[in-house]
C-alpha positions in Angstrom: -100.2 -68.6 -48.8 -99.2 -64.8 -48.7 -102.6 -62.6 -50.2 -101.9 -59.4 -51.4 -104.4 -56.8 -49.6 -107.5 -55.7 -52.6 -106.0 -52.2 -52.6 -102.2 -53.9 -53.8 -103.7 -55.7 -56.2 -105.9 -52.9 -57.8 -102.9 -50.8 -57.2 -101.0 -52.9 -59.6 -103.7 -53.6 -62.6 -103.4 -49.5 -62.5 -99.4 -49.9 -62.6 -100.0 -52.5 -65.5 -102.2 -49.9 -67.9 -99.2 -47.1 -66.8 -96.9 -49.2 -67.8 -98.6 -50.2 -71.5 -99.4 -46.4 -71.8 -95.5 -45.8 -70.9 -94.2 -48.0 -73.5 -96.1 -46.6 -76.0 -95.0 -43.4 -75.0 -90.8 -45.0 -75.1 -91.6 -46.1 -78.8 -93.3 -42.5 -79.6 -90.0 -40.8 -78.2 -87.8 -43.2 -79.5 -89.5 -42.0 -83.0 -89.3 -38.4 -82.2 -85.6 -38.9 -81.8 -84.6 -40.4 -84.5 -86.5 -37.4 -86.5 -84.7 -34.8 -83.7 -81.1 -36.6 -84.4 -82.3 -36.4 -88.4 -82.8 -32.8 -88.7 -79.9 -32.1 -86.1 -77.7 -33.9 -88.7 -79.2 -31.8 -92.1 -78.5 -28.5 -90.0 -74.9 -29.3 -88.9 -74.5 -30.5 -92.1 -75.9 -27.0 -93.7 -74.5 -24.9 -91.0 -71.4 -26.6 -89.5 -72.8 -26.5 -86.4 -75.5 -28.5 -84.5 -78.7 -26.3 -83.0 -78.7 -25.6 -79.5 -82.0 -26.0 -78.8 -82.4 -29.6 -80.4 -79.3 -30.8 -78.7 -80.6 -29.8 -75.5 -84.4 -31.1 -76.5 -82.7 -34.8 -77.5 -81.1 -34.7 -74.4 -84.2 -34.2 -72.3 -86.1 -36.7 -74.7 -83.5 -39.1 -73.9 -83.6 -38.8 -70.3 -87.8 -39.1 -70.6 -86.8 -42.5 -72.0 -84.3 -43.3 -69.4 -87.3 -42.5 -66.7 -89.6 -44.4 -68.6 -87.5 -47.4 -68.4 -86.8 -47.0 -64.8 -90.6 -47.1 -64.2 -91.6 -50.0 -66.2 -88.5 -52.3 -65.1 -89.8 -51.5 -61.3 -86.5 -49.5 -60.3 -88.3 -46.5 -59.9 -92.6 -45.9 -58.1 -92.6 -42.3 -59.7 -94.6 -42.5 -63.3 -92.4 -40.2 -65.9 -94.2 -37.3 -67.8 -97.3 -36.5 -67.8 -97.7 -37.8 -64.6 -94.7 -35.3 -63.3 -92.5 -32.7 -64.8 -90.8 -32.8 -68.2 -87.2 -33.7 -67.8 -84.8 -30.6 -66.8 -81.9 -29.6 -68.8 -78.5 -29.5 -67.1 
């Protein structure tokens, strides 16, 4: 039977608590975006025009989740934010 060397194995309990840690962290942004997509609706409602800054903050927030989902489903070694930078803009 194939044994995975200690270090693998610890390697992937730490993987396991990363991963928890970044789901909480996809339903805390998930939350934050509804709110961002919220507000963004009052003000282009009010103003006629979305805000800059917000469209360009839900974007980022939506590519954290993208990452986040790339590192828990295994597609991807590198753990999102905190653990690297915050999303760039375009």
């Amino acid at each position: 039977m194939n044994e995975f060397p200690v270090t693998v194995r610890r390697n992937i309990w730490l993987r396991g608590l990363l991963m928890i840690l970044m789901g909480i962290a996809y339903q805390l942004a998930g939350t934050l975006l509804f709110f961002v997509a919220l507000i963004q609706f009052v003000l282009a409602v009010a103003n006629g025009t979305p805000n800059a800054r917000l469209s360009a903050f839900g974007r980022n927030l939506g590519r954290y989740q993208g990452q986040i989902a790339s590192f828990v489903s295994f597609a991807t070694e590198a753990p999102p934010f905190p653990f690297a930078d915050w999303p760039a803009s375009d």
